[in-house]
C-alpha positions as CSV (number, residue, x, y, z in Angstrom):
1,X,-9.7,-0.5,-58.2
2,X,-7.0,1.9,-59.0
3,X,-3.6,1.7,-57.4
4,X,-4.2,4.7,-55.5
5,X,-7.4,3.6,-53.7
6,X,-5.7,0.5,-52.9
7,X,-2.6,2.8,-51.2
8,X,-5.6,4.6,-49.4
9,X,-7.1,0.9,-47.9
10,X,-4.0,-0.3,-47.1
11,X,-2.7,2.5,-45.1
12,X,-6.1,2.7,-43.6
13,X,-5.6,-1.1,-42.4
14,X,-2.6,-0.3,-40.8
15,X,-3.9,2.5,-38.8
16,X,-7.0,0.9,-37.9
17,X,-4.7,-2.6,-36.9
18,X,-2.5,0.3,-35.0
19,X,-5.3,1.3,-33.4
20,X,-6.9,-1.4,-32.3
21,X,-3.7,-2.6,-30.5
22,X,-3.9,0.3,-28.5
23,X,-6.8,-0.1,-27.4
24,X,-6.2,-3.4,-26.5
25,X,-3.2,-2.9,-24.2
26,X,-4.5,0.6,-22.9
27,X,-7.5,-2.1,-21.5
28,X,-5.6,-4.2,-20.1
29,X,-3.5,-2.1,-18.8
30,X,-6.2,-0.2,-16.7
31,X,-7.6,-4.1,-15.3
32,X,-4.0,-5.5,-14.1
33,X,-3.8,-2.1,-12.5
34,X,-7.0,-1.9,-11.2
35,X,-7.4,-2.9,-7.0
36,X,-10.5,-3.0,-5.1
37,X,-10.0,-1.3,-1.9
38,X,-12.5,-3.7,1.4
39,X,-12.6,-4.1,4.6
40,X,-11.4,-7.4,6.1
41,X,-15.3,-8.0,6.8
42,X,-15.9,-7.4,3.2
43,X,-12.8,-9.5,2.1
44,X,-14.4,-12.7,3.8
45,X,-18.0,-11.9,2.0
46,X,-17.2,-11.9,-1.5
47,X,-17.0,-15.5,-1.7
48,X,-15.2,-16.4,-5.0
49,X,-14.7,-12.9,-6.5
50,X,-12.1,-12.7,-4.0
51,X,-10.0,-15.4,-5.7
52,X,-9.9,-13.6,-9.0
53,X,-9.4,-9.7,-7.9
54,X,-6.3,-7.7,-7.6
55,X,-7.6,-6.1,-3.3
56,X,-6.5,-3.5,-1.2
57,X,-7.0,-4.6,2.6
58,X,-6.4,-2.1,5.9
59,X,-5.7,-2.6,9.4
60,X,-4.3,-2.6,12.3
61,X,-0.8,-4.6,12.5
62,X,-1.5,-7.5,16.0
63,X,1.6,-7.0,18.2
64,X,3.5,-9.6,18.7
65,X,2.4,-10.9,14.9
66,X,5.4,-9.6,12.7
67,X,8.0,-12.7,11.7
68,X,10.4,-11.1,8.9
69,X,12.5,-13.4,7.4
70,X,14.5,-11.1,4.7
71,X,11.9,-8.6,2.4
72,X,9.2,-11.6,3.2
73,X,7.4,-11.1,6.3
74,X,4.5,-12.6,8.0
75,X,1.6,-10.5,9.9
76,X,-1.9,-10.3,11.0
77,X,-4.2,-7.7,10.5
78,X,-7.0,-6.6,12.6
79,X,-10.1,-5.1,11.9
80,X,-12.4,-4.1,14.8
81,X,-13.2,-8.3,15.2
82,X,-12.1,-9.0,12.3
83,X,-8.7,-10.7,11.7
84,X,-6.8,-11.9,8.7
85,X,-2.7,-13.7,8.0
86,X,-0.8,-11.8,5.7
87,X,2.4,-12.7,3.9
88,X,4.2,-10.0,2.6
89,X,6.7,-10.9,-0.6
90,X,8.2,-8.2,-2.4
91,X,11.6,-6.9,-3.8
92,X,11.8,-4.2,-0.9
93,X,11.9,-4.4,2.8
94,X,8.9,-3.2,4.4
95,X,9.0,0.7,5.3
96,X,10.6,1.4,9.0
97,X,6.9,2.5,10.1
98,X,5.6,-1.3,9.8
99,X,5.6,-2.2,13.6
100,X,3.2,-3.3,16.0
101,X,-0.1,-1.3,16.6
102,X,0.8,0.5,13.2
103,X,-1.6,1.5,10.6
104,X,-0.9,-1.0,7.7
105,X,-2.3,-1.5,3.9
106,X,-2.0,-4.5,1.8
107,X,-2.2,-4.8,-1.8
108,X,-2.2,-7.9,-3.3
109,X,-4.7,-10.9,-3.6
110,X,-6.7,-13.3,-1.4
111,X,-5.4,-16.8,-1.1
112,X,-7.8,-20.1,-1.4
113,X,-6.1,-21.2,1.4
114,X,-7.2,-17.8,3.5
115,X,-4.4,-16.0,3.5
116,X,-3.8,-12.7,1.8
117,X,-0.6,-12.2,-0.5
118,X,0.4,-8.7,-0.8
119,X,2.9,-7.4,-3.6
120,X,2.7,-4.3,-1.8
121,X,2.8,-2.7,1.4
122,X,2.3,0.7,3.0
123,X,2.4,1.6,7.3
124,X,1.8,4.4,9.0
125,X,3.2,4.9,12.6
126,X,-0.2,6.1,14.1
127,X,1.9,7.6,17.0
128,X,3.9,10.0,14.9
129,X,0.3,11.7,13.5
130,X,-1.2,11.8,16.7
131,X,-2.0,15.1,18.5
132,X,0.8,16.4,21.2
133,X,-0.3,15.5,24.6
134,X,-0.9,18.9,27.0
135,X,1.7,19.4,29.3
136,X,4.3,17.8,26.4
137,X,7.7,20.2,25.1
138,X,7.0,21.3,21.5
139,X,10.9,20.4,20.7
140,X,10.6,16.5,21.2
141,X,12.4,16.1,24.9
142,X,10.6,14.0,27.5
143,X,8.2,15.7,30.1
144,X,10.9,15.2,32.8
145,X,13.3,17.2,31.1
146,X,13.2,20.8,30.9
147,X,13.1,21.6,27.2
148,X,16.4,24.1,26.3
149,X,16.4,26.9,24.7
150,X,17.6,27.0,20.8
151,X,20.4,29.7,21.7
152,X,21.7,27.7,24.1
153,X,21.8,24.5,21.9
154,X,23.3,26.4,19.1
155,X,25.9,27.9,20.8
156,X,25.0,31.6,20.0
157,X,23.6,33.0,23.0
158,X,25.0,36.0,24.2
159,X,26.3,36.6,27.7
């Protein structure tokens, strides 16, 4: 073998080696990142899939369910008739939409012990999307005040 077919197999070694490693962590990459997005129905059907999957679980928040005990907080999710304890540990406090009757979504992983451990959390106050009610002032004011007019808030009405 001359010396410059062994420089062309040896570079080609360290590319393939290169390569190979990229694919590796691109692959892993893509299934720690990968969630599986079920219904709390769903959730209790998979049987021991659920153990082993990185899940994405929706519902409504149960009043009176929240306990918050610093950026770890303790809630129950309902699903049509469907409920299911979730304990919420994470390096941020939960987002100031996360109250009672809220929309909420979980991502994390179901526990052995039934519980599901979210990493993650999102909440959307389903009041704030909802469509104005007839008779309601566009500005925000309650019904039983008359809503003011802009120039008169502003100071710049003329006389």
């Amino acid at each position: 073998m001359s010396a410059q077919s062994s420089k062309y197999l040896k570079f080609g070694a360290a590319i393939a080696v290169i390569l190979i490693s990229l694919g590796f962590l691109a692959y892993t990459g893509v299934q720690e990142s990968k969630s599986y997005y079920v219904t709390i129905k769903e959730l209790r059907g998979m049987g021991d899939g659920a153990y082993t999957k990185r899940l994405r679980v929706a519902g409504n928040v149960q009043p009176g369910s929240i306990k918050r005990a610093g950026t770890r907080v303790e809630f129950v999710l309902i699903e049509n008739d469907q409920v299911l304890s979730v304990v919420y540990k994470g390096t941020e406090a939960p987002p100031d939409t996360f109250k009672d009757n809220s929309q909420a979504l979980a991502d994390g992983s179901f526990g052995r012990d039934g519980i599901f451990y979210a990493k993650q959390l999102q909440a959307k106050c389903a009041s704030k999307y909802a469509p104005q009610q007839p008779g309601a002032p566009a500005n925000g004011a309650p019904a039983s005040q008359p809503a003011t007019n802009m120039t008169q808030v502003t100071g710049t009405a003329s006389q």
